[in-house]
Backbone as numpy.savetxt, mean C-alpha at the origin, in Angstrom:
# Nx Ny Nz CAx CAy CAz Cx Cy Cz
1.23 -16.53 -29.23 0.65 -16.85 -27.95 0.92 -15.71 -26.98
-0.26 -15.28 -26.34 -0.01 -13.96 -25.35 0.72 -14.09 -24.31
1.67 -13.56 -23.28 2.39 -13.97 -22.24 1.32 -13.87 -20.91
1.52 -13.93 -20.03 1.07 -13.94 -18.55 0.01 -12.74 -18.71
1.54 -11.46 -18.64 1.28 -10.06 -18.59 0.77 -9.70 -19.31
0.39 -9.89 -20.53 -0.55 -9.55 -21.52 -2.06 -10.18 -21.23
-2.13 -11.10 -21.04 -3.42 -11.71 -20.47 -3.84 -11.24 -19.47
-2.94 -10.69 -18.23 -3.37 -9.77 -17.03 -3.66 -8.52 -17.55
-3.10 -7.95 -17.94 -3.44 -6.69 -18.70 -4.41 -6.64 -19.47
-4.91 -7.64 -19.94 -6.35 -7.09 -21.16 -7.49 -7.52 -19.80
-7.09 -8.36 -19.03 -8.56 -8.72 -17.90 -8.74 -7.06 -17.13
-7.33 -6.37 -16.79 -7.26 -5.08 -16.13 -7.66 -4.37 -17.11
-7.75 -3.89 -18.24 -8.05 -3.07 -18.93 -8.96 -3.01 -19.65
-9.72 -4.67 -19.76 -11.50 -4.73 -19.90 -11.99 -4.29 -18.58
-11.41 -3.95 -17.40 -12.25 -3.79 -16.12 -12.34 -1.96 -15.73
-11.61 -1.43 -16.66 -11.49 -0.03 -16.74 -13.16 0.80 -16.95
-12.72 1.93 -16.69 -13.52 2.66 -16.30 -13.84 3.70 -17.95
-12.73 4.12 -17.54 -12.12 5.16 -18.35 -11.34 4.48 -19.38
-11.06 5.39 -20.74 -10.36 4.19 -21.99 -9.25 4.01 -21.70
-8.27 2.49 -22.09 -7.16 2.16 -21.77 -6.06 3.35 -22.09
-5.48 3.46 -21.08 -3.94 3.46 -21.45 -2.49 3.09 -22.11
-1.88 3.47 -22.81 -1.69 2.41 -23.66 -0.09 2.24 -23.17
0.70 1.31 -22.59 1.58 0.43 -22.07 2.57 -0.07 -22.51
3.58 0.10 -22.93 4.50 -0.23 -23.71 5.20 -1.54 -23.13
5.38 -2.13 -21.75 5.88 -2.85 -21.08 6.08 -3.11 -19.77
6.29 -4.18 -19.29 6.11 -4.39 -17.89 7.08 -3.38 -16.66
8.13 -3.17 -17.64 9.40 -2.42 -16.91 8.80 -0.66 -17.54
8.42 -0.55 -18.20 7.36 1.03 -17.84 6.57 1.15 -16.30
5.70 -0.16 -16.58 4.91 0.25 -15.10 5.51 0.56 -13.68
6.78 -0.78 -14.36 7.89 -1.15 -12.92 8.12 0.30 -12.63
8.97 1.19 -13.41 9.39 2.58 -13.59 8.05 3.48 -12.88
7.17 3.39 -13.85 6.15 4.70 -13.49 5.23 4.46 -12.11
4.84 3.29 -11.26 4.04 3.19 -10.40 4.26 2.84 -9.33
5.44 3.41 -8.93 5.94 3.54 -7.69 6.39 5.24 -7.19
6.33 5.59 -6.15 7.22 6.89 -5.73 8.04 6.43 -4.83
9.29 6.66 -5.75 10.48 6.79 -4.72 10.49 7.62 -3.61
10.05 8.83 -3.25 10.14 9.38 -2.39 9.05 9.00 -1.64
8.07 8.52 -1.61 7.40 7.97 -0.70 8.30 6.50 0.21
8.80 5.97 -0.47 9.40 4.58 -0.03 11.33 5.08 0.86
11.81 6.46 0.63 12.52 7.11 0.80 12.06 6.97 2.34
11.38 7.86 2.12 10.27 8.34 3.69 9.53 7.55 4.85
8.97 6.07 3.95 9.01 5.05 4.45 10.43 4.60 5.73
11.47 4.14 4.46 12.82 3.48 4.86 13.10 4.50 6.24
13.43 5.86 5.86 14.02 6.42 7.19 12.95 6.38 8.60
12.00 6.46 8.81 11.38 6.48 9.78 11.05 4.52 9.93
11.10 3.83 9.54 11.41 2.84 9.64 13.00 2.43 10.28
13.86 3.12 10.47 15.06 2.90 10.11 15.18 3.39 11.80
14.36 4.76 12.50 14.34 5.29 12.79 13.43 4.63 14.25
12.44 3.71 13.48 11.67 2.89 14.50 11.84 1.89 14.79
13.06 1.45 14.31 14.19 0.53 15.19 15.11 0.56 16.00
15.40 2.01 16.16 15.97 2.44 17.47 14.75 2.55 18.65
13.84 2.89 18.35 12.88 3.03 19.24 11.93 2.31 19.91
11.60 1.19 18.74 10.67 0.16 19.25 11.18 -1.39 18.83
12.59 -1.55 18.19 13.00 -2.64 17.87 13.00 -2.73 16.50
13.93 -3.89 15.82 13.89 -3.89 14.45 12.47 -4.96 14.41
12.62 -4.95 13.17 11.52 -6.14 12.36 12.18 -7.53 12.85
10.82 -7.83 13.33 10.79 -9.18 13.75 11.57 -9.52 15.34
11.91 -8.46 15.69 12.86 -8.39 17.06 11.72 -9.43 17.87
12.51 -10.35 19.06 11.57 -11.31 20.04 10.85 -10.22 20.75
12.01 -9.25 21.28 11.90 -7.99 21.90 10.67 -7.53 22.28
10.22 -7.23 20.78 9.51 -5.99 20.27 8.14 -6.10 21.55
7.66 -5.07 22.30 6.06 -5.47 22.60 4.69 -5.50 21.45
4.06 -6.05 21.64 2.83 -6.07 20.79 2.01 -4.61 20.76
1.81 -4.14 19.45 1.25 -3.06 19.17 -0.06 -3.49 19.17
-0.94 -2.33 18.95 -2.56 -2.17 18.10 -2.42 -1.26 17.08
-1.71 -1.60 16.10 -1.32 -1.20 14.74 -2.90 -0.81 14.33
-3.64 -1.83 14.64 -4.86 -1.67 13.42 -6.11 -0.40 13.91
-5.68 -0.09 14.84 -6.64 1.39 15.55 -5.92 2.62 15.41
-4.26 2.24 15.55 -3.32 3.48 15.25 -3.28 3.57 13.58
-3.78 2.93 12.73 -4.21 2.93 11.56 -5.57 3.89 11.15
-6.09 3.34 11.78 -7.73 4.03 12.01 -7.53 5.56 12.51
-6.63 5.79 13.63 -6.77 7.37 14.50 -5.99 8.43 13.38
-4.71 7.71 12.61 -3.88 8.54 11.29 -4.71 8.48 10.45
-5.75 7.98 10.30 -6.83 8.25 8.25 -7.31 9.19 9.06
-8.34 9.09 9.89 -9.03 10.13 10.12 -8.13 11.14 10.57
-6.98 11.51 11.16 -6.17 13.20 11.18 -5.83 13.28 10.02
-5.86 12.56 8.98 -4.90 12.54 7.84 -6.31 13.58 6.82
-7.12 12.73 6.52 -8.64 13.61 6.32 -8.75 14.88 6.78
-8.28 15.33 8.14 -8.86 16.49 8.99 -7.82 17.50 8.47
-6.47 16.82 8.37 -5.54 18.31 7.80 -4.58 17.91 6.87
-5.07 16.78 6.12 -3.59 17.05 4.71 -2.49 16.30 5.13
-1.82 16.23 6.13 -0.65 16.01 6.83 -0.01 14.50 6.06
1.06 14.43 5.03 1.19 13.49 4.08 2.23 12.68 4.98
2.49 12.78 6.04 3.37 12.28 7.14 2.41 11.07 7.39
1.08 11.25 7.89 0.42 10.67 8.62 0.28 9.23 7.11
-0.22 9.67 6.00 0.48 8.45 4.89 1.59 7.65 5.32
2.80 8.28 5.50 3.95 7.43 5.36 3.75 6.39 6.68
3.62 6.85 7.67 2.95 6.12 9.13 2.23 4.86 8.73
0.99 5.78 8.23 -0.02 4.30 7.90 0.69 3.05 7.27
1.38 3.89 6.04 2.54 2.61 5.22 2.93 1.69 6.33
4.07 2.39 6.75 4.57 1.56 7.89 3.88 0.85 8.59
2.74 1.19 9.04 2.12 0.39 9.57 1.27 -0.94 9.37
0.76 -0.84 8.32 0.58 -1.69 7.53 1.29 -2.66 7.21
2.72 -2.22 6.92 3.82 -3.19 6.42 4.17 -4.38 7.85
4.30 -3.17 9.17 4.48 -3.81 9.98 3.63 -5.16 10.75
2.23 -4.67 10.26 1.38 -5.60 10.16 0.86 -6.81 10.13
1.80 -6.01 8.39 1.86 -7.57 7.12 2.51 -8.62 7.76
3.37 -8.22 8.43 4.95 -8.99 8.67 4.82 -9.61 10.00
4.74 -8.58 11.08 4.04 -8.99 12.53 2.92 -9.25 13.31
2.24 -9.14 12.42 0.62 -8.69 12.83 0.26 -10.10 13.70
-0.60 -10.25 14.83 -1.35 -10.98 15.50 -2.40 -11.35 15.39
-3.01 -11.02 14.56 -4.51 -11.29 14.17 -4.77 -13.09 13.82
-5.78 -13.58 15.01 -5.94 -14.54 15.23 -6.19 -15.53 13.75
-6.77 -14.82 12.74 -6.92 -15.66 11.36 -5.59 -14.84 10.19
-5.00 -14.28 10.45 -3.82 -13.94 9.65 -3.50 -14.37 8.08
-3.88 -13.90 7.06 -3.92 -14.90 5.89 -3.77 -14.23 5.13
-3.38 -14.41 3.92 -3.34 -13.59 2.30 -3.70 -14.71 1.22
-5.37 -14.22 0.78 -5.53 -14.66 -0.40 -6.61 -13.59 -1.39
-5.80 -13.71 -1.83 -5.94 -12.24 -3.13 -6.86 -12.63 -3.90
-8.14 -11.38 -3.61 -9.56 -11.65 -4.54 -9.64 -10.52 -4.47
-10.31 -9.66 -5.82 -10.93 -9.04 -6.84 -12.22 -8.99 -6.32
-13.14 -8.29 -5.46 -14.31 -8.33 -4.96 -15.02 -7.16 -6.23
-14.32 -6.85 -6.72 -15.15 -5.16 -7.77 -15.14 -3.83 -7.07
-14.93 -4.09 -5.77 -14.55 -2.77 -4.62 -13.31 -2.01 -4.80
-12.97 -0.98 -5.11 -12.05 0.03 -5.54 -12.39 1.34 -4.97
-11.78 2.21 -4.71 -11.74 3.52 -4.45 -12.81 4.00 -5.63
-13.70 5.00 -5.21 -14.53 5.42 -5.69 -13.68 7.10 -6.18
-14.57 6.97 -7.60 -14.21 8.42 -7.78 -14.65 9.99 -7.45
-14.20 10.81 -7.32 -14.41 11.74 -6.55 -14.64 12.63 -7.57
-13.81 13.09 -8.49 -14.47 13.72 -9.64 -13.91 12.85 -11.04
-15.11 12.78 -12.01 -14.90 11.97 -13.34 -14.02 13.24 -14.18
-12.66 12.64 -15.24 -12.00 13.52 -15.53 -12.53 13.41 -17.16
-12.55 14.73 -17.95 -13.28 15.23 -18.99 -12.06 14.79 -20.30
């Protein structure tokens, strides 16, 4: 009988593009699909924006517009490379997730077929 992860994995890997990859285990992916140094970079300027604007979840905190200061970092981020303006967005996002005000606020996770488009097909 197949486990969870095996059944998620063949629905992800009939939905591929390109031929599967082949996966040895759940604690591979755990390992390979994350960057530590991105989440490094995250933590300190996080760490960093609690001296400045309050910790997470502070009563404190004033209300941001996370979701336009989201919008103004893609587009500088596009204009010059600047992998800073990434770690920002992270944060921001996260902060979002967590604080965000948005009058319908919700998480329910659907699969629309929408993905990042490819930019060049690899040979």
């Amino acid at each position: 009988m197949k486990t969870i992860f095996e059944h998620l994995r063949d629905h992800i890997l009939s939905q591929r593009i390109s031929e599967p990859i082949k996966v040895e285990n759940l604690e591979e992916l755990r390992r390979s699909e994350w960057s530590l140094t991105f989440e490094t970079l995250m933590r300190n300027r996080l760490i960093m924006g609690a001296f400045r604007y309050g910790t997470l979840h502070s009563n404190k905190k004033p209300k941001y517009d996370r979701l336009e200061s989201i919008i103004k970092r893609v587009t500088i981020y596009k204009e010059t490379g600047n992998l800073e303006l990434l770690v920002d967005i992270a944060n921001m996002c996260l902060l979002e997730f967590e604080e965000g005000h948005h009058p319908n606020k919700h998480f329910h996770s659907i699969d629309d077929g929408q993905h990042a488009e490819l930019t060049k097909k690899e040979n």
